[in-house]
N, C-alpha and C positions, 0 to 999 in steps of 0.2 A: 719659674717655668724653664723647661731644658729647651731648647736651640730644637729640635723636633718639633716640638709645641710650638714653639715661635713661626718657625716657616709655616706650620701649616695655617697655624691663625690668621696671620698675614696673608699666604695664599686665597685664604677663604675668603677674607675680603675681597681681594683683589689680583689675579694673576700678575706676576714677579719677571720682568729679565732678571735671568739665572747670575748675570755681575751686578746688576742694581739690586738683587737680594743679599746679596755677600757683602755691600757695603751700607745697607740699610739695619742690620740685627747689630747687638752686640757682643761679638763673637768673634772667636778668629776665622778664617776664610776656611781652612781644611775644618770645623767645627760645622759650616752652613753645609759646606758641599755634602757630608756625613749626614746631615740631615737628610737633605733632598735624596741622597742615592735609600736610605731607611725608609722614606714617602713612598719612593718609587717601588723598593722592596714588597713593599706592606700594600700596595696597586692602592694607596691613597691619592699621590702627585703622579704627575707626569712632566715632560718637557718636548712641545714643542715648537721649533724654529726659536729655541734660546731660550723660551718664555717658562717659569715653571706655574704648573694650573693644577686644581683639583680635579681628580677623576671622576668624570660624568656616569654615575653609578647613584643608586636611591641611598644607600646605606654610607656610604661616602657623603652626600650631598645632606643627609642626614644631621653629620659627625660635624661638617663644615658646621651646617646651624646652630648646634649644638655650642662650637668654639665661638662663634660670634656673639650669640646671646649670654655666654658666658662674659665674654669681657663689658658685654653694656651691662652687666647684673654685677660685676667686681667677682665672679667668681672665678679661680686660677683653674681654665679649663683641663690642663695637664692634670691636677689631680684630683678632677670631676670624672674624669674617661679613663681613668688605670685601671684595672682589670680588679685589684681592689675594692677600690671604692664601687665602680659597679657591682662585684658580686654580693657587697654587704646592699645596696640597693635592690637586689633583684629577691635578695633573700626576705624585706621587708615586706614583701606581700604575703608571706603565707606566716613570718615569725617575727617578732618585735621584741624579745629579751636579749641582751647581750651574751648568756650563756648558749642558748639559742643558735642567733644568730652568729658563734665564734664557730659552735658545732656543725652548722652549717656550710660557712666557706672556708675552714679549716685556720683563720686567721688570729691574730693571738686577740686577748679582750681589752691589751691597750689600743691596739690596732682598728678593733671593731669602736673603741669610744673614741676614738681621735678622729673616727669617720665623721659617726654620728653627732661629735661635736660641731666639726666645720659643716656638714650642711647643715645643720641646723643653727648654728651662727650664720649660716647664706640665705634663712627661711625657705630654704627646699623641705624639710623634716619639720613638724609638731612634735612637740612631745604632750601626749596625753597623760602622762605618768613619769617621773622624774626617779621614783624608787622604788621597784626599780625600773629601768627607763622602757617606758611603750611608747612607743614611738610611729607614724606615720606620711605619706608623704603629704605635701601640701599641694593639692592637684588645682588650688589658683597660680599655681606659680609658672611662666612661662616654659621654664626651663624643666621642670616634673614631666612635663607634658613630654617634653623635647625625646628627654631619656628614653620616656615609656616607650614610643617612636621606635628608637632607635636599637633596644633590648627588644624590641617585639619585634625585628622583619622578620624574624622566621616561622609568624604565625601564620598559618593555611584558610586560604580565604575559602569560604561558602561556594559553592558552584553547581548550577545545575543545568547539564548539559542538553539540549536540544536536538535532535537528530535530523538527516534530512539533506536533500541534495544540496542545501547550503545550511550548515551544520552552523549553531551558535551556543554559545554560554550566556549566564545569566548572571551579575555575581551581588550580592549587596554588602558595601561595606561599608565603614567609616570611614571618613573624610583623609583620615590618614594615612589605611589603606587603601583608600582611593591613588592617593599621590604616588604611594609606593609602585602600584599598579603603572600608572602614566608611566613614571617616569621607567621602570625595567619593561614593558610591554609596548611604549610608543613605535616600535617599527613593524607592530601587527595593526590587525583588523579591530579599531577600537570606536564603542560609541557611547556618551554618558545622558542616563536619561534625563527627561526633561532640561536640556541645555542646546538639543540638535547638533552639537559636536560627533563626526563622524570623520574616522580617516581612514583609507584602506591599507592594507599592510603587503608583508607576505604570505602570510597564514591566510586562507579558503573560509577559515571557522571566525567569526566574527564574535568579539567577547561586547556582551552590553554590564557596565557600570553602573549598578545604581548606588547611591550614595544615603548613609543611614545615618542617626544622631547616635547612638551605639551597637557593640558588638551583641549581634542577635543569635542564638543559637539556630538550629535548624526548626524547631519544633515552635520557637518564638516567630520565624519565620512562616512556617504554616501556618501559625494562625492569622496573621498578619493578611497574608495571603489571602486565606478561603471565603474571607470578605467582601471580594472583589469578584465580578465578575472573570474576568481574565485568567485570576488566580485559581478560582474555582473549575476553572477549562481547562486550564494548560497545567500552569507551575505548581499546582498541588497533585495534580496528579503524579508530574516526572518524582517530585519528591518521594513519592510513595513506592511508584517503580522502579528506583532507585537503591532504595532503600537504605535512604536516608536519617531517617526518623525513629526514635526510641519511645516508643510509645507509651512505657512508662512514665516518663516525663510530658510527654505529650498532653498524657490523663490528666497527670498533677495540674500544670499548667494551664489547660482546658477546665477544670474546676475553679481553679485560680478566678478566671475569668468568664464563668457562668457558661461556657459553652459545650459542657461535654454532649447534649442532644446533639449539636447541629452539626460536630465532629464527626460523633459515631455515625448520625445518619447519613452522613456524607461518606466516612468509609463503607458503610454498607451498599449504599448506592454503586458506590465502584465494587466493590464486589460480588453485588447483581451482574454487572454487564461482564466482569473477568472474574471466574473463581479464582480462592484465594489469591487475592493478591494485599489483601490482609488475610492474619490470622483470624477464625471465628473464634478463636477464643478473646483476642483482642476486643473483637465487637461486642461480644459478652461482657466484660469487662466494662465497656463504656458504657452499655445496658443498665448496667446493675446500677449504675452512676446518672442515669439522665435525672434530667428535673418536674419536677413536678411541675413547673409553670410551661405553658405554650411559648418557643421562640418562633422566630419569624427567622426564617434562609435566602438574604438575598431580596430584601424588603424591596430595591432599586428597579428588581424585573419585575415589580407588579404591575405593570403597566402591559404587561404581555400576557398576561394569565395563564390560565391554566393548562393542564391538556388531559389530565383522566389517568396519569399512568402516577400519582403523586398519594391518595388513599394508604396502602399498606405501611407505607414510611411513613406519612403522618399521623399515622394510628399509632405507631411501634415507638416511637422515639417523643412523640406531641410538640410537632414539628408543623410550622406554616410553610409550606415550601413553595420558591417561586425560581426553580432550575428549569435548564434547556438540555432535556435530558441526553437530546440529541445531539449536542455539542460538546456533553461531558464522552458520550458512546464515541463521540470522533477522537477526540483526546485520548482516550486510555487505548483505543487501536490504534492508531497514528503513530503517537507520541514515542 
């Protein structure tokens, strides 16, 4: 491990006075100091009142765990985190041959097998095939996880905005992305649901957190959604007016899961009360695709019955509906 690595591992433990670092490594003194001013370079470290500290940042706080979990795992986190061995890691999700994946990150194929050796000497890597080598990651392993983490902060979370004299976002993510979120957004308006955590910020726009077991698509989302009361009111609609949603996939997915009626009938319903705000072709489309069997829309408000305006879409689709039509008509003008 290079004198870099060392400060920072150490730092990540535990914040350093900047002389009780220089004579805890072993290294010469102009060796540490070189390091710390590279940390500070890199807005990894910082120093203050003497002390050197890891930068309070998600993607930094990330890298720190990363280095920790490495040394309880024996793995030498220096050449876990070189821009190397990451790019042959990043390349394993879409390619797994050595020819491959050398084509990929431009590196030579001793290079790419002395990667693939040592992680998978660390059990980060399977190998599913040995010749020649298919390989993938081992997603029981702590530190897999860690990585993914930390190659993923630049993915764009889900959001769907809210309007209104106190304007709010909605967001759902993984637990991960949750954390990322906390920690780069804790000095705004944040609340996560069902936990009653609530803090006010600077920002007017209040973002809600909800927290998912994995990454959902938009259209995975809607369905999710149109389930629910709430979701059937508010958050499928912004979805749609937004236009958010690919409805090609939408369809697929919707078949997947036995629901193309109570989709399409639900887009159509909204495009009763707002022309096109779907395509009729689209509705068409889901038409040609309902099912033969009667579903039930919202089984939860039967308890409310009916009201007489539900016949033509129950014909159309063979649809049991039990909507407040009048709450969806607030929503798509509102909203």
């Amino acid at each position: 491990m290079n004198a870099r690595s060392a400060v920072f591992a150490l730092i990540s433990i535990r914040s350093q006075p900047l002389r009780k670092l220089v004579n805890r490594l072993p290294y010469a003194p102009p060796t540490v100091y070189n390091a710390v001013h590279q940390l500070e370079k890199e807005k990894l470290a910082k120093i203050e009142n003497g002390v050197v500290m890891v930068v309070e940042e998600y993607s930094v706080h990330n890298l720190s765990e990363i280095y920790i979990q490495s040394l309880t795992h024996g793995v030498d986190p220096e050449f876990l985190t070189r821009d190397s061995t990451l790019s042959v890691w990043k390349s394993l999700k879409n390619l797994s041959l050595i020819k491959e994946i050398r084509e990929e990150t431009g590196l030579s194929a001793v290079s790419v097998k002395k990667i693939l050796t040592y992680l998978k000497e660390k059990d980060l890597l399977l190998y599913k095939k040995r010749k020649p080598i298919v390989a993938e990651y081992n997603v029981n392993h702590t530190l897999c996880n860690l990585i993914n983490m930390y190659l993923g902060t630049g993915k764009e979370s889900q959001v769907v905005q809210y309007p209104g004299s106190v304007p709010f976002q909605e967001i759902m993510e993984t637990p991960d992305q949750i954390e990322k979120i906390l920690y780069q957004q804790i000095d705004e308006s944040l609340t996560v649901k069902h936990t009653g955590f609530l803090v006010k910020g600077s920002s007017e726009r209040i973002t809600i957190l909800e927290s998912v077991d994995k990454d959902l698509t938009y259209e995975e989302t809607f369905l999710k959604k149109l389930f629910s009361t709430q979701g059937a009111e508010e958050y499928c609609i912004l979805m749609v007016k937004q236009g958010l949603l690919n409805y090609e996939r939408l369809i697929a997915l919707a078949e997947q899961q036995k629901a193309v009626s109570v989709v399409g009938c639900y887009l159509d319903i909204l495009n009763s009360i707002e022309k096109q705000m779907v395509s009729p072709m689209v509705i068409e489309k889901f038409l040609a695709r309902k099912s033969k069997y009667k579903k039930t829309f919202l089984s939860q408000e039967k308890e409310y019955g009916k009201h007489g305006w539900e016949p033509p879409f129950e014909n159309r689709w063979n649809i049991d509906l039990y909507l407040d039509l009048g709450a969806i008509k607030h929503g798509v003008r509102s909203l």
